[in-house]
C-alpha positions in Angstrom: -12.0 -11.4 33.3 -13.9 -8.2 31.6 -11.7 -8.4 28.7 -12.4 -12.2 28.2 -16.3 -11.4 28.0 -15.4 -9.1 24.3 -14.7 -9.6 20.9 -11.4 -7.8 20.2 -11.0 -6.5 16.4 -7.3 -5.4 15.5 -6.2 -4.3 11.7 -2.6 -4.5 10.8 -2.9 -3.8 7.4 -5.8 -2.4 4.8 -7.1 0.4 6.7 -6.1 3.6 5.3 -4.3 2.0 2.3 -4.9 -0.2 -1.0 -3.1 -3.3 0.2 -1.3 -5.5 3.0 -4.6 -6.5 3.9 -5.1 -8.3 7.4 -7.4 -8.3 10.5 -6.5 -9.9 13.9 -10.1 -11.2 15.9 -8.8 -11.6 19.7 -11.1 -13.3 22.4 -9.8 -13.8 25.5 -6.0 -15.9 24.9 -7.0 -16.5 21.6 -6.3 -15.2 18.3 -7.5 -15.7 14.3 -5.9 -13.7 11.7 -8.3 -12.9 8.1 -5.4 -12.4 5.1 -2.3 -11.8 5.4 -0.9 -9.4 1.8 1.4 -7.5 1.2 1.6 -4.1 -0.3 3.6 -2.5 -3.7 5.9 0.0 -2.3 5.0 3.8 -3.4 7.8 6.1 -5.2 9.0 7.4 -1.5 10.0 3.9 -0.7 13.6 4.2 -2.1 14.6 0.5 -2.8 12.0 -1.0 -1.2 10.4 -4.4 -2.9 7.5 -5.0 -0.7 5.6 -3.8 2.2 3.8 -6.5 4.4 2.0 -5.8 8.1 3.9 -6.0 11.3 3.1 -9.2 13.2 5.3 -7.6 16.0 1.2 -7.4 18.3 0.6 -11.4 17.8 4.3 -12.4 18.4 4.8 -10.7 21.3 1.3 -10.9 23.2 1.5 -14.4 24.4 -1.8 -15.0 23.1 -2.2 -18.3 21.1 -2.2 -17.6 17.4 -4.8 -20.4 16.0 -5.0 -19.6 12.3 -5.3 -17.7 9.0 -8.2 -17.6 7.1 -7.9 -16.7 3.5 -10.0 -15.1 1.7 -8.8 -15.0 -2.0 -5.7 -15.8 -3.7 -5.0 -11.7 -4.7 -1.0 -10.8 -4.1 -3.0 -8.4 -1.5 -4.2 -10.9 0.8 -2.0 -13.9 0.3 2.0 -12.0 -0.8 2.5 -11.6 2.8 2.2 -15.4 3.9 5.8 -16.9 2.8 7.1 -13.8 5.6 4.7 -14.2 8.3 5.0 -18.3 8.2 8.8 -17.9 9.0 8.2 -16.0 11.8 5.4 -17.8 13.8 3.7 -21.3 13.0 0.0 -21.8 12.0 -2.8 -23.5 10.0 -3.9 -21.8 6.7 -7.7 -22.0 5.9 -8.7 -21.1 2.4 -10.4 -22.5 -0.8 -9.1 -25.2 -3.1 -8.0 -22.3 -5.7 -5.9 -19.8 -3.1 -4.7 -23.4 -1.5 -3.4 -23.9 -4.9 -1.9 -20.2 -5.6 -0.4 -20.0 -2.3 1.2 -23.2 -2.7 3.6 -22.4 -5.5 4.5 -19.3 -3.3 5.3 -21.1 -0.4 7.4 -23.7 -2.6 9.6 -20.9 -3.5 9.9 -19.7 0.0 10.7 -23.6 1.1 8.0 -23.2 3.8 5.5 -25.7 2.1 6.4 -28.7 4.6 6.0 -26.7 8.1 2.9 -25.0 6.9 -0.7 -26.8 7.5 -3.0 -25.8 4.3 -7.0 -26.6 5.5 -9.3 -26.7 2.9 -12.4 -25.2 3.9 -15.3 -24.5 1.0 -18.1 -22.2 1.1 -20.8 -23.8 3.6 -18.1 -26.0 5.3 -16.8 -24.7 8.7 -14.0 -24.9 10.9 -13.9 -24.3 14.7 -10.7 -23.0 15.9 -10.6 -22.3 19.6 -13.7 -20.1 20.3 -14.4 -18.8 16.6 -16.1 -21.0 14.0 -15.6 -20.0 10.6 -17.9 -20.8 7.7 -17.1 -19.0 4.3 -19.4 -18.2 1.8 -19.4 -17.3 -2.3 -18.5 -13.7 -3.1 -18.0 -12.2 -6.6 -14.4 -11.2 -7.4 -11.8 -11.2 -10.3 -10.2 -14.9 -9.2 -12.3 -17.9 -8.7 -13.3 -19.1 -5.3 -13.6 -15.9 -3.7 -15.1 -15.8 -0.2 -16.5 -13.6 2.3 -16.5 -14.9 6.2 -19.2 -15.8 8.7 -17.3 -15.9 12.5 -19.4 -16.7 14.8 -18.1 -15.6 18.3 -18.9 -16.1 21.8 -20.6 -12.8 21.6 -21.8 -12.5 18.6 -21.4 -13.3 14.5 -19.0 -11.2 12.7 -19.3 -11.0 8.9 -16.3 -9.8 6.7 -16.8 -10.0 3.2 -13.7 -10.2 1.8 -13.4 -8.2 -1.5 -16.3 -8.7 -3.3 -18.8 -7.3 -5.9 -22.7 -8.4 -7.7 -21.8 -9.8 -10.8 -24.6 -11.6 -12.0 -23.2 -13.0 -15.2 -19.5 -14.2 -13.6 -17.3 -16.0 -16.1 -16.7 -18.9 -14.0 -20.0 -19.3 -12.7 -19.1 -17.4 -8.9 -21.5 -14.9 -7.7 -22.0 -13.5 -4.4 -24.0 -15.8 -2.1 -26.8 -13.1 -1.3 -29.1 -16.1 0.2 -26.8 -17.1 2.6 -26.0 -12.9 3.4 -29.7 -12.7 4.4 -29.9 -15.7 6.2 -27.1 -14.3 8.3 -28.4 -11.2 8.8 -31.8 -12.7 9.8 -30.1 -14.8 12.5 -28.3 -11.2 13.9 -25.0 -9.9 12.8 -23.0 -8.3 15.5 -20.3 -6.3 13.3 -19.8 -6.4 9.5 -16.3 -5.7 8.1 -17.0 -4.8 4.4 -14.4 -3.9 1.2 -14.8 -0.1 0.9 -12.2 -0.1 -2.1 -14.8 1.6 -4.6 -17.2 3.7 -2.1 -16.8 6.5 -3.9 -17.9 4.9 -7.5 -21.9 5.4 -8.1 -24.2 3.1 -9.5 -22.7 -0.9 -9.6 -19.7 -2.0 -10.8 -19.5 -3.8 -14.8 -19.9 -7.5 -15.3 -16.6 -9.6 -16.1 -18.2 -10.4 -19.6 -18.0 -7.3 -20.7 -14.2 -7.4 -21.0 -14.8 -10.9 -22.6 -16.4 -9.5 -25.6 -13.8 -7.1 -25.6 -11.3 -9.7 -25.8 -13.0 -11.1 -28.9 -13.4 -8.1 -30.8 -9.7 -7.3 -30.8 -9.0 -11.0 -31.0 -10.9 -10.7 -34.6 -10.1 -7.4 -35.3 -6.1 -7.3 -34.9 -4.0 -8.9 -37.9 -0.8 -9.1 -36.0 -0.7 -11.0 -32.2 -3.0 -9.8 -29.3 -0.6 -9.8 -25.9 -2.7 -9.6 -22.8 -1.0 -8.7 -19.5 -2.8 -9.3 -16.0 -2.0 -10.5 -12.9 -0.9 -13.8 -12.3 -3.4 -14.4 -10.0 -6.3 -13.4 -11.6 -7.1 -17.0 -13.4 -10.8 -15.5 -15.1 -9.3 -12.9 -17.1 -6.7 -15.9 -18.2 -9.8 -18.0 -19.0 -11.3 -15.3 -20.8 -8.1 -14.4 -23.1 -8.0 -18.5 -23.6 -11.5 -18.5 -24.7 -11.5 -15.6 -27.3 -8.0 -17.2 -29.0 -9.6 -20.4 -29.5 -12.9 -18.8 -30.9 -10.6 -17.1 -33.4 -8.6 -19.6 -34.5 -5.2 -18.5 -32.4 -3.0 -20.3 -30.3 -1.8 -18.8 -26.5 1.6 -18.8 -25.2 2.3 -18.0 -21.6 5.1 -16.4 -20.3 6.1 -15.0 -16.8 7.4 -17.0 -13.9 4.3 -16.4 -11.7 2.0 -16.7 -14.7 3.4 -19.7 -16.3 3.3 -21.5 -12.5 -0.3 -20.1 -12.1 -1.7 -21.4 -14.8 -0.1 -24.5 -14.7 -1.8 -25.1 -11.2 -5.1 -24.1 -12.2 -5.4 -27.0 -14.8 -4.1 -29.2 -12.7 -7.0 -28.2 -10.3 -9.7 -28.2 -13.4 -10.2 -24.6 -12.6 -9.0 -23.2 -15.9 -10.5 -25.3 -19.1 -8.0 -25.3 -22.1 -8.7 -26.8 -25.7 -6.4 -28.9 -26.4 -3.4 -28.4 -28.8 -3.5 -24.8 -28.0 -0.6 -24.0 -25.5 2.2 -23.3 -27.1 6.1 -24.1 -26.0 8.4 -21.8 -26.7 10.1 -24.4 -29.5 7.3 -23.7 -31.5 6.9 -19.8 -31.6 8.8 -19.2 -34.5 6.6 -21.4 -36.9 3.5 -19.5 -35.9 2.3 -16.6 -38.1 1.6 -13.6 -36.1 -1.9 -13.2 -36.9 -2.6 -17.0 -35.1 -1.2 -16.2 -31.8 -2.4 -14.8 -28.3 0.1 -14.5 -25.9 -0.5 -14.3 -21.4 2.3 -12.1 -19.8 3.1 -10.6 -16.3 4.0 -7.3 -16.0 0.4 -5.3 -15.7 2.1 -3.3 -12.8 5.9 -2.7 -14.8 7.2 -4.4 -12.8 11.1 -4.0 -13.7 12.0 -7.5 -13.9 8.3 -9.0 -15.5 8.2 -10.6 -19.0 6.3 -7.4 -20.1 8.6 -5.2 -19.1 11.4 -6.8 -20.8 9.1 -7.2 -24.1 9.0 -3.2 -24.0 13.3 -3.1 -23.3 13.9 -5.5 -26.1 15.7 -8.2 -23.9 12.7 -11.0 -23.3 14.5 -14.5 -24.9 11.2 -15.2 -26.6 9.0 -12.2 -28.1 10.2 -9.5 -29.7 7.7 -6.4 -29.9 7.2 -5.5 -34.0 4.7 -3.4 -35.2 1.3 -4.9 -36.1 1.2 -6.2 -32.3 -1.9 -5.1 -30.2 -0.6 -5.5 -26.3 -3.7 -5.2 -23.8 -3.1 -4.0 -20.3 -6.0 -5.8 -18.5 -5.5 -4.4 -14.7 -5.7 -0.9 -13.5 -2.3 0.0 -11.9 -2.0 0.1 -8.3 -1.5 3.4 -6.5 1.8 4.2 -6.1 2.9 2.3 -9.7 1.6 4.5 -12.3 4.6 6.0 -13.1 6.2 2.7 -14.1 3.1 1.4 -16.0 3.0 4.1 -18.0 6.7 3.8 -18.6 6.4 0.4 -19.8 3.1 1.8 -22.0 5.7 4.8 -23.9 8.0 2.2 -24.8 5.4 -0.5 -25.9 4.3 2.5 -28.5 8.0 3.5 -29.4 8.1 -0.2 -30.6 5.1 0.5 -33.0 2.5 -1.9 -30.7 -1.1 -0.7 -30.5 -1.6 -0.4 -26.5 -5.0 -0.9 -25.0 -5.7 -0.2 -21.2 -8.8 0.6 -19.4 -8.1 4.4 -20.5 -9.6 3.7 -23.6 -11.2 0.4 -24.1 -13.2 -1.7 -21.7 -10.1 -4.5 -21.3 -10.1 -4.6 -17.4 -13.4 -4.5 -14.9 -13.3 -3.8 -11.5 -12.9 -6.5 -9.0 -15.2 -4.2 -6.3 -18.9 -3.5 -5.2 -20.0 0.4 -6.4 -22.0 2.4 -3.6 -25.6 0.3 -5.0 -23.9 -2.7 -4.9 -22.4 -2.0 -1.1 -26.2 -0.9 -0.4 -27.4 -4.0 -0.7 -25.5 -6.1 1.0 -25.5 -3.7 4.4 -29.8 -4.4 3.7 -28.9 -7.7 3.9 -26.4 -7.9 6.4 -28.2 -5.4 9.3 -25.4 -5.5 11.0 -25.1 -4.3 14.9 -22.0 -2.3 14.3 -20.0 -1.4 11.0 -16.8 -1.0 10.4 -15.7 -0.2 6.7 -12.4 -1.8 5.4 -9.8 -2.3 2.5 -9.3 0.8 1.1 -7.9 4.3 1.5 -8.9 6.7 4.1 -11.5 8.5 1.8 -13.0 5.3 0.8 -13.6 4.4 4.5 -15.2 7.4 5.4 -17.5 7.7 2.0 -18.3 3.7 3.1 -19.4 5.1 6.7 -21.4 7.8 5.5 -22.9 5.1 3.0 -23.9 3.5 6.0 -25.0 6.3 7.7 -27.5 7.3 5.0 -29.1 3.7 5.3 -30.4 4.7 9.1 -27.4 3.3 10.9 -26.4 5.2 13.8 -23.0 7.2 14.2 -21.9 5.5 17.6 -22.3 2.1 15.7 -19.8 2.7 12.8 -16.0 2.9 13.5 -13.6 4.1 10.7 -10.5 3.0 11.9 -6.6 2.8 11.1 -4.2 -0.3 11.1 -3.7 -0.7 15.0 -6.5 0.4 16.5 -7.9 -1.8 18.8 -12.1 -1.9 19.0 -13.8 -3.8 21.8 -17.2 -4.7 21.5 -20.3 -7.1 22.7 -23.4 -7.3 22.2 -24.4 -3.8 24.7 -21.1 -1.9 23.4 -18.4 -1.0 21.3 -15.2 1.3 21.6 -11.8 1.9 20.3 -9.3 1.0 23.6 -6.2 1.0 22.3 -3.8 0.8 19.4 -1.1 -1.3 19.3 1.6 -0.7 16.5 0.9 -1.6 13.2 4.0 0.2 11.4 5.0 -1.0 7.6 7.8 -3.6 7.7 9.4 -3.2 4.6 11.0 -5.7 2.3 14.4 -4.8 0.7 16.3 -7.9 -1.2 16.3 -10.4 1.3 16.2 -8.4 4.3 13.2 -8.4 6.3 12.3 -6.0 8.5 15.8 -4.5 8.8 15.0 -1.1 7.1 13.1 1.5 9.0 12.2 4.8 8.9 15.6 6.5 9.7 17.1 4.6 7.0 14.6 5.5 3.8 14.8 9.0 5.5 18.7 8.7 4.4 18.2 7.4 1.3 15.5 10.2 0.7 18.4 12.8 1.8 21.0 11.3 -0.4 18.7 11.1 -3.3 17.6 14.6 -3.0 20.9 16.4 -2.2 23.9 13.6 -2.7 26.5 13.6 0.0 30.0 15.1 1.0 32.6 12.9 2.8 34.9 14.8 4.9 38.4 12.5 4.7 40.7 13.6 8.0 44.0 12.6 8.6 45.3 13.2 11.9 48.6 11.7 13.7 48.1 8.6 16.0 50.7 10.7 18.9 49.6 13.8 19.1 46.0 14.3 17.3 47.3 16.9 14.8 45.5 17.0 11.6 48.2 16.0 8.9 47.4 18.5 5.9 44.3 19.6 4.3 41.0 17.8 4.9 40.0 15.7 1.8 36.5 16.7 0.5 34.8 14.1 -1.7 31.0 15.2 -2.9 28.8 12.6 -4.9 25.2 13.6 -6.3 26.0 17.3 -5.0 27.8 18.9 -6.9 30.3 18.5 -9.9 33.9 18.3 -8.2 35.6 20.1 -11.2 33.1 23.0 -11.4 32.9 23.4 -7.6 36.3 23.2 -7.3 36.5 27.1 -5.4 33.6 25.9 -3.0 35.3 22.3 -1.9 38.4 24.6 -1.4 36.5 27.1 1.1 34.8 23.6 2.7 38.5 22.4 3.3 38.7 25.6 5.1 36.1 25.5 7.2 36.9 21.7 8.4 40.4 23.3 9.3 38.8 26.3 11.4 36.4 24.3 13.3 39.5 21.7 14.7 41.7 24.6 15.7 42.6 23.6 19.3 41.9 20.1 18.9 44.9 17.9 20.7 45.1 14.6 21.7 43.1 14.1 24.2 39.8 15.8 22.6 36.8 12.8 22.1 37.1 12.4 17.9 33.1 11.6 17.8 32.7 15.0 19.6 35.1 16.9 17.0 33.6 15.1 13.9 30.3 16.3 15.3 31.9 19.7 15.2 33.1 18.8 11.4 29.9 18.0 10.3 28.0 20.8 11.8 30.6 23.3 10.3 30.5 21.8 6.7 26.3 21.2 7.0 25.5 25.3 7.7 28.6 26.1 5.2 27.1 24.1 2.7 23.9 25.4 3.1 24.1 29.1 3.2 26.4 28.7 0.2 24.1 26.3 -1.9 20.7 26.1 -0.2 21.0 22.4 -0.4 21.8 19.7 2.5 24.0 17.2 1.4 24.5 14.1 3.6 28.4 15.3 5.6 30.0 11.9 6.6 33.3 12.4 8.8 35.8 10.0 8.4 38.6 10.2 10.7 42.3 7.8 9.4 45.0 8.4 12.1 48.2 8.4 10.8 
């Protein structure tokens, strides 16, 4: 019964890294989830597509899994939904905006009819089991952005979501500061709070400021202004719609996700667009350069997104000339810089003027700055802190933020994805961990590649491999002539031939004695020790050594 009298808090994902955001909040059988995203994979992550959290804690506890709560529609906190709704069944609560961008995902994934989408606005709650959940108005780069009051049976937990204090938003969104306070005057038990920019001084830029960035390369550039961003993030598209129209141009989406995104939002009223300005693709040609604006995907290089196929000359519609000014209006996500500034080279081989945040003020942070985090923990008081969404570094920077505000050390908990803290209202500790590992998406396998098997890939990408081909006779075990020694990615067959000659050897030495009755996994573990330490004090390299035993 002791457990049943605290407030559980369990991260899968966020803690320690810039994505795959989600928090479990256990009490007693009971269980809420806040987010559930999914992370880009980093250059280690050989084939990987996506990284989402493991689930394996909620499927396998028992405990009755009552809901996820949204709090923005960012590929971060949403991407992981279409995978975690196939494994277990549950209400999603969000705003009418993430209900909206999460419902073309979940169309795609055919998931749409099992899944229960809630609508819950700022100042509207919903009681699920022993939480009650009221969101309110945060700051961010997409419309209807929220942080989260939970009120539990032993206290209110606020999480804020990502968030920042813009006080000039572009579609009228700011951070609900009253309703912060209020909280914070009724007693705040625990505050989970975005630490993504900790280490960044001072506050974070207003949106507008890349809108009148917008318009002066809108009025400036005599050929067509191409603006990539995510899909989801339906201000910037707003902004980019409102500059063309002041100058006179005409805007042309492409990109799967983009084209679907936008689509949505005017159907919901969220994105306002003069009419006669969309173009379809039947009309491109007939519009001079200087009149257009074009909305891409591909701010991340993404291999497959329209921009990305603009810079490899093979999108169907646009065709990269000089003259074009292409805007990058995202930062890139850890772990894809290499690809964004692949797509950048080739954008500028093709003549195109490139503009990123580098050098122009086309992309604003989406995240509160130390003053801006400052202000809300004055708000907030909070009983006990723990700092969130972000890598390690930023955590800790957020905690000693905290700490220099007069919060004790015993009341602020940096954790990682799994830890498990247990608090009331007279304490708080960390009392377990339960596993919280990366499940890792690869083509339409979920889950199915681990650790041993990127470990491989890493081996054979680093060193190549060497297949050992014996033939021995099904009667008596007897190998039937040489070994055969294939090598790909280690070392040039026709150059090497001397060294796969001395390899053949070697196989030969380490089977002498071998008869029938020897165990052919033991001798090919022999094989492939032999060849492995050959290899190695010839080379210095470890190839992969794969045995393959044909009887004959």
């Amino acid at each position: 019964m002791a457990k049943q009298n605290k407030l559980r808090i369990i991260p899968l994902g966020g803690l320690g890294e810039i994505g795959k955001n989600m928090m479990l909040l256990e009490y007693g059988a009971d269980i809420i989830a806040v987010d559930a995203g999914l992370m880009f994979p980093t250059e280690e992550m050989l084939g990987i597509d996506l990284v989402i959290p493991d689930i394996g804690y909620v499927l396998d506890s028992g405990k009755n899994f009552l809901g996820i709560f949204l709090t923005h529609g960012h590929e971060d906190h949403i991407g992981a939904l279409p995978y975690i709704l196939h494994q277990i069944q549950a209400p999603v609560y969000c705003t009418p905006l993430t209900a909206g961008l999460i419902t073309v995902k979940l169309k795609e994934a055919k998931l749409l009819k099992e899944s229960e989408i809630n609508i819950l606005n700022p100042g509207e709650t919903a009681t699920v089991g022993p939480f009650t959940v009221e969101p309110f108005g945060v700051a961010h780069s997409v419309p209807d952005s929220t942080g989260l009051a939970i009120t539990t049976p032993v206290g209110k937990v606020i999480h804020t979501g990502d968030f920042k204090l813009d006080h000039t938003p572009v579609m009228g969104q700011s951070t609900d500061l009253t309703r912060l306070a209020q909280h914070g005057e009724d007693g705040v038990l625990l505050m989970l709070a975005d630490s993504t920019y900790a280490e960044m001084p001072g506050y974070t830029p207003s949106e507008q400021l890349v809108g009148e960035a917008l318009h002066r390369i809108m009025g400036s550039s005599t050929g067509r202004v191409i603006v990539t961003t995510f899909a989801s993030l339906i201000a910037r598209v707003q902004l980019v719609i409102d500059a063309a129209a002041d100058h006179g141009r005409r805007v042309f989406v492409t990109g799967r996700s983009m084209e679907a995104n936008v689509q949505m939002a005017r159907d919901l009223g969220y994105l306002k667009v003069p009419d006669g300005i969309m173009v379809n693709p039947r009309e491109l040609a007939n519009i001079p350069h200087e009149k257009l604006a074009i909305i891409t995907t591909g701010s991340q290089g993404e291999p497959t997104s329209a921009l990305t196929r603009m810079a490899n000359q093979d999108h169907r519609h646009i065709t990269i000339v000089p003259g074009d000014t292409v805007i990058l209006s995202a930062s890139a996500v850890p772990g894809n810089e290499s690809l964004v500034y692949r797509t950048v080279d080739n954008l500028f081989r093709l003549g195109a003027r490139v503009l990123y945040n580098r050098i122009a003020d086309v992309h604003v942070r989406g995240h509160a700055a130390q003053e801006e985090l400052k202000i809300v923990h004055s708000l907030v008081k909070p009983q006990y802190f723990v700092p969130i969404h972000g890598e390690y570094r930023h955590m800790v920077l957020h905690a000693d933020l905290a700490n220099s505000l007069g919060m004790e050390d015993d009341n602020i908990f940096v954790l990682s994805d799994g830890d498990v803290l247990e608090l009331n209202k007279d304490d708080a500790r960390v009392v377990d961990h339960v596993p919280a590992d990366f499940v890792y998406v690869d083509g339409l396998g979920v889950g199915e590649i681990d650790h041993v098997i990127l470990r491989d890939r890493h081996h054979l990408a680093n060193d190549g491999m060497v297949v050992v081909i014996l033939a021995v006779e099904k009667n008596t075990g007897r190998l039937v002539g040489e070994p055969e020694v294939v090598s790909r990615g280690f070392v040039d067959i026709e150059e090497s031939e001397e060294l796969l000659r001395r390899t053949r050897q070697k196989v030969v030495a380490a089977l002498e004695g071998a008869d029938h009755v020897a165990e052919w996994n033991v001798e090919n573990a022999k094989v492939k020790d032999a060849v492995a330490k050959f290899l190695y004090d010839e080379t210095r390299r470890r190839p992969m050594v794969l045995p393959v035993t044909v009887e004959v």
